[in-house]
C-alpha positions as CSV (number, residue, x, y, z in Angstrom):
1,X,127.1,54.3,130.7
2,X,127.9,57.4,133.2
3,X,131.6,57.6,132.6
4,X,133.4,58.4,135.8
5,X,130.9,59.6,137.5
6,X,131.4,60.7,140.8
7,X,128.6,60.9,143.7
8,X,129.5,61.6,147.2
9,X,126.7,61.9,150.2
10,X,128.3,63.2,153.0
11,X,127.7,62.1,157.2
12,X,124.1,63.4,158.2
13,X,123.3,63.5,154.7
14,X,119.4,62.3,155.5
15,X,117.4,60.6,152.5
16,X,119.5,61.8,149.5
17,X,118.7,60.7,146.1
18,X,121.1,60.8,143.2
19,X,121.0,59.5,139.9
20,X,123.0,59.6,137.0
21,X,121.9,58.6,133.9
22,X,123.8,56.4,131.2
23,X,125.4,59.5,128.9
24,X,126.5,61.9,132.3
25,X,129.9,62.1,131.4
26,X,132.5,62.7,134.5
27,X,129.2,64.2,136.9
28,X,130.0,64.9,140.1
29,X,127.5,65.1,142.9
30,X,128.0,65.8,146.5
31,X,125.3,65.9,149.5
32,X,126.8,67.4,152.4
33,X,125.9,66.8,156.2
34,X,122.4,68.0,157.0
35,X,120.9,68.1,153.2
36,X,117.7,66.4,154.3
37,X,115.9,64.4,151.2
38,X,117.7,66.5,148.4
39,X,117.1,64.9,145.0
40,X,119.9,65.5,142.4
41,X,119.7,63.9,138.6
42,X,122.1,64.1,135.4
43,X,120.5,63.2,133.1
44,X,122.4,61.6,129.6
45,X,124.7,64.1,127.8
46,X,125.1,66.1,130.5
47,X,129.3,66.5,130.5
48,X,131.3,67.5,133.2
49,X,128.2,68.4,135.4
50,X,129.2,69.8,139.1
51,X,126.2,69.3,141.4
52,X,126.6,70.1,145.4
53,X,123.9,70.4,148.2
54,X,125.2,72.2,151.1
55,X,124.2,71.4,154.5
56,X,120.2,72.7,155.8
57,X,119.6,72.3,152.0
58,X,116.0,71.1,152.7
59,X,114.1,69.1,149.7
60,X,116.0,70.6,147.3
61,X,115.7,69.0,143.7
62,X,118.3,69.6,140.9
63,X,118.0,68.0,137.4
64,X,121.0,68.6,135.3
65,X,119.4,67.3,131.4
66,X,121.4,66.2,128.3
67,X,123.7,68.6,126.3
68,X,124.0,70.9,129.4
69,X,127.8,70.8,128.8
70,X,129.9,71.9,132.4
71,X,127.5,73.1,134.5
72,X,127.9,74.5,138.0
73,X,125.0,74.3,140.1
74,X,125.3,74.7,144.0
75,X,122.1,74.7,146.4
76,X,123.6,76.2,149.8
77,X,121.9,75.8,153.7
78,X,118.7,77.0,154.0
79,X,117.3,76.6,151.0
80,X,114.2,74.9,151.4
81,X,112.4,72.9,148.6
82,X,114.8,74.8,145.5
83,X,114.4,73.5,142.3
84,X,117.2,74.1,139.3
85,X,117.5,72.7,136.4
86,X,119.6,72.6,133.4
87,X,118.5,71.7,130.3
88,X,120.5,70.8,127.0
89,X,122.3,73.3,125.1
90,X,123.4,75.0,128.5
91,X,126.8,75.5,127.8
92,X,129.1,76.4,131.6
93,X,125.7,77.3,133.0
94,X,126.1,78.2,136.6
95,X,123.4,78.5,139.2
96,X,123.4,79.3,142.9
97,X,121.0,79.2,145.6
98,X,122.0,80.9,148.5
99,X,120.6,80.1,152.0
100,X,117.2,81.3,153.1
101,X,115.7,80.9,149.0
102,X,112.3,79.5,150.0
103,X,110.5,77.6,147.3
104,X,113.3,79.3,144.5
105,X,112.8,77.7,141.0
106,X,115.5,78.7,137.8
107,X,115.5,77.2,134.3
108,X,118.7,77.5,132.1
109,X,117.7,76.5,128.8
110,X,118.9,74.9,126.0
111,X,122.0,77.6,124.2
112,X,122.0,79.9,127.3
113,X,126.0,80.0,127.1
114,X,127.7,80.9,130.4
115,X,124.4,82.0,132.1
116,X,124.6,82.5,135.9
117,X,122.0,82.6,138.0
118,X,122.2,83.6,141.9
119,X,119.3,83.1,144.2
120,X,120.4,85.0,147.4
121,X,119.2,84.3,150.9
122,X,115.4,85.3,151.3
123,X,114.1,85.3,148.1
124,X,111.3,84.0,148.8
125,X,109.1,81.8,145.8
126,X,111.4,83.7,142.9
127,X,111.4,82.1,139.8
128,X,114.4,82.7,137.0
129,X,114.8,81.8,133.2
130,X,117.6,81.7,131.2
131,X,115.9,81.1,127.8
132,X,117.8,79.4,124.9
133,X,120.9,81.9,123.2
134,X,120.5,84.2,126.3
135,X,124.8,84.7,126.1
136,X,126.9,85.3,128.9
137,X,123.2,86.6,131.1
138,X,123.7,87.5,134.9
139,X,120.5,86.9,136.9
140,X,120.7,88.0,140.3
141,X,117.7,87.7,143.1
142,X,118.5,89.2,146.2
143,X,117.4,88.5,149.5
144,X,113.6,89.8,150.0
145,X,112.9,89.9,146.8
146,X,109.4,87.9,146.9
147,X,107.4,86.2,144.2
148,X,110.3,87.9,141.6
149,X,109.8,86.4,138.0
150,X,113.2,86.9,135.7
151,X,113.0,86.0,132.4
152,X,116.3,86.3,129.6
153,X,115.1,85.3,126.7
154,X,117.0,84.2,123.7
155,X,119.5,86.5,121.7
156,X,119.8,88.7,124.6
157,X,123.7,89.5,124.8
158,X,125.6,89.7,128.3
159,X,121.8,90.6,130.2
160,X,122.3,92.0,133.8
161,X,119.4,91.8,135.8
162,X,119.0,92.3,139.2
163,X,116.0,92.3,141.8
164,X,117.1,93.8,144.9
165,X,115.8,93.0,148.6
166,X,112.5,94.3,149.2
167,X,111.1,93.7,145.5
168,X,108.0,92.0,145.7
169,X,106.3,90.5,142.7
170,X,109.0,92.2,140.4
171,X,108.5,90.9,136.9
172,X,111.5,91.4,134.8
173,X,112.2,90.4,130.9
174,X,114.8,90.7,128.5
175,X,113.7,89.9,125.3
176,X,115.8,88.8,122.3
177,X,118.9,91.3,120.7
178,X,118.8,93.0,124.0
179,X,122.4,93.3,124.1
180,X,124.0,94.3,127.5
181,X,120.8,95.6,128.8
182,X,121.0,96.6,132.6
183,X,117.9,96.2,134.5
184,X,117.5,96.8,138.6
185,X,114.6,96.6,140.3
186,X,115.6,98.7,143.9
187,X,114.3,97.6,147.4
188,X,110.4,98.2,147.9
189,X,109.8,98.4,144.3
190,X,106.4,96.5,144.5
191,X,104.8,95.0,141.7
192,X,107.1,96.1,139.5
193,X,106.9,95.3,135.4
194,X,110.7,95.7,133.1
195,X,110.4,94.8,129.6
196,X,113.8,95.6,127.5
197,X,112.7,94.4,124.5
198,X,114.5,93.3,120.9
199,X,117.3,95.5,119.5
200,X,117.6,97.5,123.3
201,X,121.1,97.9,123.1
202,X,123.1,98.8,126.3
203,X,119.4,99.8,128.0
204,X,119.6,101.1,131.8
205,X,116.7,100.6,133.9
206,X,116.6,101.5,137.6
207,X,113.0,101.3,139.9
208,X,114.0,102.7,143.3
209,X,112.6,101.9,146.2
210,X,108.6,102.8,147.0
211,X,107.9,102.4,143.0
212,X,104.7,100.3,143.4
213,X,103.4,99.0,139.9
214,X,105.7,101.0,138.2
215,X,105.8,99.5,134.8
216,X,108.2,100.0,132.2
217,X,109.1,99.5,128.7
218,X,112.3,99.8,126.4
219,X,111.4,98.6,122.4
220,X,113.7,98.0,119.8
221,X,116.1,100.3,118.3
222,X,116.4,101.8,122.2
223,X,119.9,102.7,122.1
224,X,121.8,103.3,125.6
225,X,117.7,104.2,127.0
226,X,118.2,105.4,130.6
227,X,114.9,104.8,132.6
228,X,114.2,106.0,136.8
229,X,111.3,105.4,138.9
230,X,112.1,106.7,141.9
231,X,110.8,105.7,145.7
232,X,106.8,106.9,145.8
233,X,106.4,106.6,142.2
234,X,103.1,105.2,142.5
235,X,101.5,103.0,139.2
236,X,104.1,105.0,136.8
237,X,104.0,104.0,132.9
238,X,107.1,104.4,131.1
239,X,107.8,103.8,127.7
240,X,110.9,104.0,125.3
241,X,110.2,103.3,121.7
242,X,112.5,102.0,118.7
243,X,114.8,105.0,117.7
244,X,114.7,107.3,121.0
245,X,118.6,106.9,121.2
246,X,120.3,108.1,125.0
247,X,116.9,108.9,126.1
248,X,116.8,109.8,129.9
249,X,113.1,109.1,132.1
250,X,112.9,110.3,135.7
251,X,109.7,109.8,137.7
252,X,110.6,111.2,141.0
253,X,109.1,110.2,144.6
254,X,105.4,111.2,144.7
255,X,104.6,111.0,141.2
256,X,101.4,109.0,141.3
257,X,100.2,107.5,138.1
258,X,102.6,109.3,135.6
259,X,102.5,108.4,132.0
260,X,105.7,108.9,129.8
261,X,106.3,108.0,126.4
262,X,109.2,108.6,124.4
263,X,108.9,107.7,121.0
264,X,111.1,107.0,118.0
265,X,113.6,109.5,116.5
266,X,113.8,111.3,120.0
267,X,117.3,111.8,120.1
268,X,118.7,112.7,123.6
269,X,115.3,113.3,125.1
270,X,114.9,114.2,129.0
271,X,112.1,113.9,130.7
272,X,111.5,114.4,134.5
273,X,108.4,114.2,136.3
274,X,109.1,115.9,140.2
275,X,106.9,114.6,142.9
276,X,103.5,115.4,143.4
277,X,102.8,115.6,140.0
278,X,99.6,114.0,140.1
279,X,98.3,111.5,136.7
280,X,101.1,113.4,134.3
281,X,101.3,112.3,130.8
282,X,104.2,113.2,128.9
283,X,105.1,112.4,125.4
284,X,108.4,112.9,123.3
285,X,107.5,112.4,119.2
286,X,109.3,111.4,117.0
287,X,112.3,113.8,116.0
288,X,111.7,115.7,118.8
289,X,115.4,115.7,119.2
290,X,117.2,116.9,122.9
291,X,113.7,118.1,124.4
292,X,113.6,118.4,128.0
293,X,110.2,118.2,130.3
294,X,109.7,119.1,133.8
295,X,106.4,118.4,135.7
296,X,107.0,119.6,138.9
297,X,105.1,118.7,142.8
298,X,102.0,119.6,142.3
299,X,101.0,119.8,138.7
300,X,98.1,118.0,139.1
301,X,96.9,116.1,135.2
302,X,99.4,118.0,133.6
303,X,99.4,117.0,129.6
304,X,102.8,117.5,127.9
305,X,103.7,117.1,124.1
306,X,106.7,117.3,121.9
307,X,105.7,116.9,118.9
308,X,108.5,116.0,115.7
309,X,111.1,118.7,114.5
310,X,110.6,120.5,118.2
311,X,114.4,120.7,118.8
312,X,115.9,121.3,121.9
313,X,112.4,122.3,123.3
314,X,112.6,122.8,127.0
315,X,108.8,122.5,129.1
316,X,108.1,123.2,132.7
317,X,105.0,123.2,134.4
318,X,105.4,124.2,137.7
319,X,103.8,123.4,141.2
320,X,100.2,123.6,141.3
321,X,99.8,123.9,137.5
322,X,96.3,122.2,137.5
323,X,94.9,120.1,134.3
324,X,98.1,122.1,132.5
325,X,98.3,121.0,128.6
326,X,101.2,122.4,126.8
327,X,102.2,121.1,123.1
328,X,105.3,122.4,121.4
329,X,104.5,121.4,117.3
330,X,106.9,120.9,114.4
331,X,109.7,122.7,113.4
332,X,109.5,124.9,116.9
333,X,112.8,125.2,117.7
334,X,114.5,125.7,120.9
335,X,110.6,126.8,122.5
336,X,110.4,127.5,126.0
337,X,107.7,127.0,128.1
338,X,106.7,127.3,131.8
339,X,103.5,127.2,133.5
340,X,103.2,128.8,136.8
341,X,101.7,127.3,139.9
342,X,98.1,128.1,140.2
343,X,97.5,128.6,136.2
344,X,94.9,126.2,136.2
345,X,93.6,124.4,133.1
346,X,96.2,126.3,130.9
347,X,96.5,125.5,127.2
348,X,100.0,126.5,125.7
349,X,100.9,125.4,122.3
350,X,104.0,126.4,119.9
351,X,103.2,126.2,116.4
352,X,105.8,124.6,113.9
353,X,108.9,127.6,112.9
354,X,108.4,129.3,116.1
355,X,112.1,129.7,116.7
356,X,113.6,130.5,120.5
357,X,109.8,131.0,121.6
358,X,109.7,132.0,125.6
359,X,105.8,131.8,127.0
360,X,105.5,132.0,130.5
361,X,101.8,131.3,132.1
362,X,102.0,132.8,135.8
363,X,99.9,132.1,138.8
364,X,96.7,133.0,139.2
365,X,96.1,132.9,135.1
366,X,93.2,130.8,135.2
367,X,91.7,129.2,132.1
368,X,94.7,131.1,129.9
369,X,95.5,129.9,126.3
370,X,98.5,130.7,124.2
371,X,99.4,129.7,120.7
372,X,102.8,130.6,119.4
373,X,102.0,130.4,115.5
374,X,104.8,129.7,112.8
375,X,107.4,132.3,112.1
376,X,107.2,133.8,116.0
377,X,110.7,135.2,116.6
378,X,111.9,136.3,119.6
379,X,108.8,137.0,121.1
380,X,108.3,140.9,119.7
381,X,106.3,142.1,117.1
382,X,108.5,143.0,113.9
383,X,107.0,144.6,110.5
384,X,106.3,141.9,107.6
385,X,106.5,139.0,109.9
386,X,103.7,136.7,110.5
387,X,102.4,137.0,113.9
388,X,104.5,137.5,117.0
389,X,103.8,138.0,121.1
390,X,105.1,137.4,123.9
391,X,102.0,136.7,126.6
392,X,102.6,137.8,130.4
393,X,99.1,137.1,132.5
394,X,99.4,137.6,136.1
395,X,97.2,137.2,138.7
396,X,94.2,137.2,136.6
397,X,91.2,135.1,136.2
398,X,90.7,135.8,132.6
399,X,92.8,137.4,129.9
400,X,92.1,137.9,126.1
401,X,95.1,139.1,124.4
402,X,94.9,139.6,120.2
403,X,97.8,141.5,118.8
404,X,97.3,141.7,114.8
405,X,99.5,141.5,112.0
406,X,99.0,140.0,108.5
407,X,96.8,137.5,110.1
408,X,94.8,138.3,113.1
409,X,94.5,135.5,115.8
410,X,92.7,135.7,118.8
411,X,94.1,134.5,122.4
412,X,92.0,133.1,125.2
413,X,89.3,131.4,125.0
């Protein structure tokens, strides 16, 4: 039998249902004044349930299942036709939905252990999941937020997420073993796709306002990943893979259609993409450990890779650096490159044991091509060494450049 249960509805309390099955033990369930044809069940199991519909709580339905041991659920004024339940397993789950949450509908599975969820006034048709062994996870929806989809699934540690006003159609998912990932999805970020994703430890993802279908990824093995899509960051692709420990991701305002990738063993990696940089693609490689890559307004399909053993590499290609692909190889150590505005189409690649290589494409050089080969030193020729330059074009539309040692290589194309 429901063992003292106790279910209050409240003056002005208009067609409220409650039930409370045989098993609810000590439920309590209030209606207050004004909650017009709220339905509220606890179901058998469910122990020491707390269930209250606020005044204005329109059609609200809350089901409280078995096994969901001490949970908190409160549907506040305004909230028309919310839905919230509780299933077994939910261990001092607690769920809120705040006036003004049209249509809002959260799950707390079975083993989601002190899960709270907050629905906040205006969140129009969101929808949040606390999946089974998502400990200790804070789900917040705040008011604008429309259409937002939350999912924590199970194993993921003390989860934060948050989708802030203005976030429409925000999809947001913490996969298992993401332990204390942080994920925010800023107002006007439209569209927008987070997946933290197994093993994600202590991952920090931001999309700021403007970042429409922005859509980013942190894998396992991700350790403290911190990820920015900033305001204007149109259809930006990011993605941190197992192993790319305290990597940093900015994709400023303006950066339409960027592509980043950072992949494993890319320790301390930065990577910013400046606005106006038109469809860049930037990739960190594995080992490629404290690179750093600018693509600045204006570098229009700039291609930028560090491959493996490129430590501490440092790449900028500047405003107006059309089609721009620059590669820094293996073993190229502390490499420098930048790439002018106006050096259209410019191909710059640093060859594996080019140590402290600085090449510097100015504007104007247009179709210029570089290649740093191994064993490049300070960027002057020295006897018995295998072939060295350091390549200045300015203000020209073609430039061949071939200065011999042991091995003769040609420049340009």
């Amino acid at each position: 039998c429901a063992s003292t249960a106790s279910v209050t509805a409240d003056p002005g309390a208009s067609a409220a249902s409650v039930t409370v099955d045989p098993g609810a033990s000590a439920a309590s369930v209030t209606a207050d004044p004004g909650a017009s044809a709220a339905s509220v069940t606890a179901d058998p199991g469910a122990s020491a349930a707390s269930v209250t519909v606020d005044p204005g709580a329109s059609a609200a339905s809350v089901t409280v299942d078995p096994g969901a041991s001490a949970a908190s659920v409160t549907v506040d004024p305004g909230a028309s036709t919310a839905s919230v339940t509780a299933d077994p397993g939910a261990s001092a789950a607690s769920v809120t939905a705040d006036p003004g949450a049209s249509t809002a509908s959260v799950t707390a599975d079975p083993g989601a252990s002190t899960a709270s969820v907050t629905v906040d006034p205006g969140a129009s048709t969101a929808s949040v999941t606390a999946d089974p062994g998502a400990s200790t996870a804070s789900v917040t929806v705040d008011p604008g937020a429309s259409a937002a989809s939350v999912t924590v699934d199970p194993g993921a540690s003390a989860a934060s997420v948050t989708v802030d006003p203005g976030a429409s159609t925000a999809s947001v998912t913490a996969d298992p073993g993401a332990s204390t990932a942080s994920v925010t999805a800023d107002p006007g970020a439209s569209t927008l796709s987070v997946t933290v994703d197994p093993g994600a430890s202590a991952a920090s993802v931001t999309a700021d306002p403007g970042a429409s279908a922005a859509s980013v990824t942190v894998d396992p093995g991700a350790s403290t990943a911190s990820v920015t899509v900033d305001p204007g960051a149109s259809a930006a692709s990011v993605t941190v893979d197992p192993g790319a420990s305290a990597a940093s991701v900015t994709v400023d305002p303006g950066a339409s259609t960027a592509s980043v990738t950072v992949d494993p063993g890319a320790s301390t990696a930065s990577v910013t993409v400046d606005p106006g940089a038109s469809t860049a693609s930037v990739t960190a490689d594995p080992g490629a450990s404290t690179a750093s890559v600018t693509v600045d307004p204006g570098a229009s399909a700039a291609s930028v890779t560090v491959d493996p053993g490129a430590s501490t590499a440092s790449v900028t290609a500047d405003p107006g650096a059309s089609t721009a692909s620059v590669t820094a190889d293996p073993g190229a150590s502390t490499a420098s490159v930048t790439v002018d505005p106006g050096a259209s189409t410019a191909s710059v690649t640093v060859d594996p044991g080019a140590s402290t290589a600085s090449v510097t494409v100015d504007p104007g050089s247009s179709p210029a091509s570089v290649t740093v080969d191994p064993g490049a030193r300070s960027n002057r020729p020295a006897q018995n060494e295998k072939f060295i330059f350091h390549l200045f074009l300015r203000n020209q539309t073609h430039v061949s450049t071939n200065i011999k040692s042991r091995r003769p290589r040609t420049l340009g194309p």
